[in-house]
C-alpha positions in Angstrom: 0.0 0.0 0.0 1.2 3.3 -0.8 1.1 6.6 1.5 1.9 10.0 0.3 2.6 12.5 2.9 2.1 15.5 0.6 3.2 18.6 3.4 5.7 17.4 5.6 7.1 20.3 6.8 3.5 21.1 8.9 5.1 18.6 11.7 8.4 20.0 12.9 11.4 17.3 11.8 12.7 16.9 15.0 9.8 14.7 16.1 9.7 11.2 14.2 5.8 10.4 12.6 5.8 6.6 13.8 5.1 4.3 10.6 2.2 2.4 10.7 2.0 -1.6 11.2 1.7 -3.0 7.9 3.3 -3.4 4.7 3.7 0.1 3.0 5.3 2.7 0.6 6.1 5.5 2.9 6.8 8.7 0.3 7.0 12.6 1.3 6.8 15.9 0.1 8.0 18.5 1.7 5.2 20.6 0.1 2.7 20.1 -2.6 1.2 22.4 -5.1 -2.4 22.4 -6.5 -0.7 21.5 -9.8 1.3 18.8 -8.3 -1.3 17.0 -6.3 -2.7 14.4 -8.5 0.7 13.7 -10.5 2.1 12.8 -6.9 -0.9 10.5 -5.7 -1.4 9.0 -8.6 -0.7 5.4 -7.9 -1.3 6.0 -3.8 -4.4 4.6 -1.9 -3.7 6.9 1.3 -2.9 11.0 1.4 -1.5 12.0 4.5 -1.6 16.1 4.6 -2.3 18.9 6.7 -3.4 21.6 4.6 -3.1 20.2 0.8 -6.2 21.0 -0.6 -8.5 17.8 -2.3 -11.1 19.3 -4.1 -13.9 17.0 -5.7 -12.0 18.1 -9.0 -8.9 16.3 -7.4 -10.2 13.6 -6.2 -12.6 12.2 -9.1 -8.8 11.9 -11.1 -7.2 9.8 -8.0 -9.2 6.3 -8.8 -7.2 4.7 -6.0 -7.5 7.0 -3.1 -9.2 5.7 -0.5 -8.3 7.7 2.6 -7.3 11.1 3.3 -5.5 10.8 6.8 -5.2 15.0 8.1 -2.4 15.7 10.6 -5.1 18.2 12.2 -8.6 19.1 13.4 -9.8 21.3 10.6 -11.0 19.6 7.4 -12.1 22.4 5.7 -9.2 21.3 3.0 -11.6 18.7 1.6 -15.0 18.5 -0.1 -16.6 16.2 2.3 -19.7 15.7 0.2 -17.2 14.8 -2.8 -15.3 12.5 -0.7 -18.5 10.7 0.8 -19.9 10.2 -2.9 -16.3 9.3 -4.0 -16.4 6.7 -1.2 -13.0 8.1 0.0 -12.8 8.1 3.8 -11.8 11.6 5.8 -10.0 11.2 9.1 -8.7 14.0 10.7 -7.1 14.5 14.6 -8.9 16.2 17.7 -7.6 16.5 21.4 -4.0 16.9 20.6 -3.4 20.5 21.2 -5.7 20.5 24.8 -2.6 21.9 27.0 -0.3 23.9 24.9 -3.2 26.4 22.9 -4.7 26.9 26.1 -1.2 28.0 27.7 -0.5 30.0 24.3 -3.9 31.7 24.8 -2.6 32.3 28.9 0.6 33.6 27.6 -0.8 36.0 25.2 -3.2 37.5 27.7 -0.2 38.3 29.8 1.6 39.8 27.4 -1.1 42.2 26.2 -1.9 42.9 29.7 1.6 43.7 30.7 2.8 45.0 27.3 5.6 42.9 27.0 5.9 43.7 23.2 6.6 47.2 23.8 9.2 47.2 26.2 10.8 44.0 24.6 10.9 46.1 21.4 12.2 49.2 23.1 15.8 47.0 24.2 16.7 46.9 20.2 16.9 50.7 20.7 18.8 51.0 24.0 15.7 53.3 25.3 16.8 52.0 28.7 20.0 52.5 28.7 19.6 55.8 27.8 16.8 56.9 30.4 17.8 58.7 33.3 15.4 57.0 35.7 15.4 53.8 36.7 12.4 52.4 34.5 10.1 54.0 32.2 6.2 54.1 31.8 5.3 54.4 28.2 3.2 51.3 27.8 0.1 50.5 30.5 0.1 47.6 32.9 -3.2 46.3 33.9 -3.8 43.2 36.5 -4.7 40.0 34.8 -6.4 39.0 38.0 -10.1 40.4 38.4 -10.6 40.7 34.6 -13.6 39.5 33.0 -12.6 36.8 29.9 -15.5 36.2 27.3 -15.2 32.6 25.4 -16.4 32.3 22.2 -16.4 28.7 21.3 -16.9 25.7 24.2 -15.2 23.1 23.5 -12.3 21.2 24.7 -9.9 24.2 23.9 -12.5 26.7 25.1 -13.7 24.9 28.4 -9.6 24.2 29.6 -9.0 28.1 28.9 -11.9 28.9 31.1 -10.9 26.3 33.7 -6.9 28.0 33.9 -8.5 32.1 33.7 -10.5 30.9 36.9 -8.0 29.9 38.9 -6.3 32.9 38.0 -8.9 35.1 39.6 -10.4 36.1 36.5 -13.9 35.9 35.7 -15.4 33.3 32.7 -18.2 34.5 30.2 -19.1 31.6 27.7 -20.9 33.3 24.8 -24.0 31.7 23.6 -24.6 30.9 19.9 -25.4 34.3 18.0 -29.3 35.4 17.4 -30.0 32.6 19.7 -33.8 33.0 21.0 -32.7 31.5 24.0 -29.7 31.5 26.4 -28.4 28.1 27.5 -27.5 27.5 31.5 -23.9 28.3 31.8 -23.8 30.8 28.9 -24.0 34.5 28.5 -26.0 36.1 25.4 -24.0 36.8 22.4 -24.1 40.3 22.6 -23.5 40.6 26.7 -20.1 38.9 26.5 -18.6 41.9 23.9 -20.4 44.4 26.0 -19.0 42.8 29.6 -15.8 40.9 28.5 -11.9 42.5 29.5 -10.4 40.1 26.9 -12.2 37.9 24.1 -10.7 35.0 23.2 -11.9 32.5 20.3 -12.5 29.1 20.6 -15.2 28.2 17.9 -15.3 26.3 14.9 -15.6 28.5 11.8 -18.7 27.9 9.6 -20.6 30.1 7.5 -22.3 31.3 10.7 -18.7 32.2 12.5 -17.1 33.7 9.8 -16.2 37.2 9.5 -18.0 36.4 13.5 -15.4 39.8 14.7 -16.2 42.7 12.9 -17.0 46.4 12.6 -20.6 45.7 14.6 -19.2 43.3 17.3 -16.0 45.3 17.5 -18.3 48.6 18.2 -20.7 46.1 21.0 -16.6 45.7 22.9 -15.9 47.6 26.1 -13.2 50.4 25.2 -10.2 49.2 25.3 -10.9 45.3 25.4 -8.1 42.7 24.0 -8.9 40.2 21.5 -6.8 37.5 21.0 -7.8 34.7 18.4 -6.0 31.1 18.2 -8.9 29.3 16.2 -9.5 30.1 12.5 -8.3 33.2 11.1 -11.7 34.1 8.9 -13.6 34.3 12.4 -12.0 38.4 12.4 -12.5 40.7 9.6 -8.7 41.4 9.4 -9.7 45.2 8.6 -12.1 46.1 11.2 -9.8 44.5 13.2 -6.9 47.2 12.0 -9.2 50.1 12.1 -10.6 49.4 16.3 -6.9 49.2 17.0 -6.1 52.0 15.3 -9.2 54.4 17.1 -8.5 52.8 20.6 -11.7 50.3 20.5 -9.7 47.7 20.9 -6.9 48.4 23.5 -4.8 45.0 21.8 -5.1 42.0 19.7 -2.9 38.7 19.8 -3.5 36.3 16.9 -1.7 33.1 16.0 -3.7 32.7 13.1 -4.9 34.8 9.5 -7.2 34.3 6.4 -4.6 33.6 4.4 -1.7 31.5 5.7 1.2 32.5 5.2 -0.1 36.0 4.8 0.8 37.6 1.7 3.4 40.5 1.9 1.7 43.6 2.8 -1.1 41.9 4.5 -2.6 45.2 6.7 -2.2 43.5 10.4 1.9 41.9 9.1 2.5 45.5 8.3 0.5 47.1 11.4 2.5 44.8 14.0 5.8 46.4 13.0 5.2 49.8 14.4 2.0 48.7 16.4 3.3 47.3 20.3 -0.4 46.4 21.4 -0.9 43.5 18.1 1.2 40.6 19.0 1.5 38.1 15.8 2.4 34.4 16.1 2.8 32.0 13.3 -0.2 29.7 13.6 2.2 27.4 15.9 -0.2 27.7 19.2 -0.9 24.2 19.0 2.4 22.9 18.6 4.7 21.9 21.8 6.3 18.3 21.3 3.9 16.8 23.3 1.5 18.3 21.8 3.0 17.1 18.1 3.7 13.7 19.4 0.6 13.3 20.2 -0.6 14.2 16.7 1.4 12.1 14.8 0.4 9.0 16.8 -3.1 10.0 16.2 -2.6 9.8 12.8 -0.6 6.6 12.3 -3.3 5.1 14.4 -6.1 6.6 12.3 -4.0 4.9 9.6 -3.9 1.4 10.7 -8.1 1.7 11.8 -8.6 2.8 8.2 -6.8 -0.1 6.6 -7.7 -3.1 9.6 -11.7 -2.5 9.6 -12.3 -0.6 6.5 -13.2 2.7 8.3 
């Protein structure tokens, strides 16, 4: 049996993807273009890939796929319906990432709370070696402890960030579902949490419902000067409404890890706005990726693998 990994470099090459239990063609790609995608599966009945998109053009030209193992939760990389008709089988990996996004989401709200961006940035310029005091206050400081967190999204991911801001003395707003005619036990109304909520965080799947879910109307319902930080899909925040509450003090700072388009394109408005900008802090979609957390992953798939080819499905 043949396996294509098609994007290897999504899985950092220090950490080993355990091959599965069977007779196989292991073959990789580092990456894989649109244009290159069927030449290279050609003769292979399993894709393993991360972000290689299978469209039902693709797959309807790859007679002997028959599963498309994903090395992460999101499958919005392949027609489902397509696949289901096609009779090609979709596995993709959840429960991986349930410590290290949650501490990436903790880390973030520190660092926008304390403005570690700004006075890290201000060390390439020797602005304290040059003050005649013995500290400086040009960036604000505000207590992490006694701040109210609304979650959008509760999951795994959204549930263990609620569980650490707790015990951190902050207090937990889970947002229920938006134009919802009633509100859930244990959840806030949609437009409550904006209106009440020190920090936002994002924890929900995106679907056409989600999308574009942070923009110039939720951004106005915010408290002045609220942080936003967003490790779950980067279409859930209008990138420019985004810019444009930062830039009138709506929004008193924004920490993503991920962006519509990823990598961004050069020029992108927020890539450009985080040079000059201390308050948006910009990480590389790599929340989700300590070792353990990786590890975890890869097992996960291999296993997915040997399910898939032992029982079928």
């Amino acid at each position: 049996m043949k396996i294509v990994f098609l994007d290897s470099t999504a899985i950092p090459s220090h950490i080993p993807i355990p091959r599965p239990n069977f007779e196989h063609e292991w073959v990789e790609y580092e990456h894989t273009s649109p244009e290159q995608t069927i030449e290279r599966m050609q003769d292979a009945e399993i894709a393993v890939t991360s972000k290689v998109v299978f469209s039902r053009e693709i797959m309807q030209q790859l007679p002997k796929l028959k599963l498309i193992a994903i090395t992460a939760t999101g499958t919005n990389n392949v027609d489902l319906v397509a696949a289901k008709e096609l009779g090609i089988t979709v596995k993709n990996v959840s429960g991986y990432s349930s410590v290290t996004v949650p501490e990436h989401v903790l880390g973030m709200i520190f660092a926008l709370k304390h403005s570690f961006v700004g006075w890290i940035k201000d060390q390439l310029t020797d602005k304290w070696v040059e003050n005649k005091q013995f500290c400086y206050f040009d960036y604000p400081i505000t207590d992490v402890r006694g701040s109210t967190l609304g979650i959008f999204g509760r999951g795994n991911l959204g549930k263990e960030v609620g569980r650490l801001a707790e015990l951190l003395g902050m207090k937990v707003l889970y947002a229920e579902h938006q134009g919802a005619t009633t509100c859930r036990e244990g959840y806030t109304p949609f437009e409550d949490v904006f209106k009440q909520a020190d920090i936002i965080t994002l924890h929900c799947p995106l679907t056409e419902t989600t999308q574009n879910l942070i923009n110039k109307e939720t951004l106005g319902l915010c408290k002045k000067g609220a942080l936003l930080i967003n490790t779950g899909r980067g279409p859930l925040v209008n990138e420019i409404d985004l810019l444009a509450a930062l830039e009138s003090g709506q929004l008193g700072g924004a920490a993503i890890d991920v962006m519509i388009k990823e990598p961004p394109e050069k020029g992108n408005v927020l890539m450009e706005a985080a040079k000059t900008m201390p308050n948006l802090l910009i990480t590389p979609h790599i929340a989700w990726a300590s070792d353990s957390a990786v590890t975890t992953l890869v097992g996960k798939v291999t296993k997915n693998i040997e399910e898939f080819v032992a029982t079928g499905k």
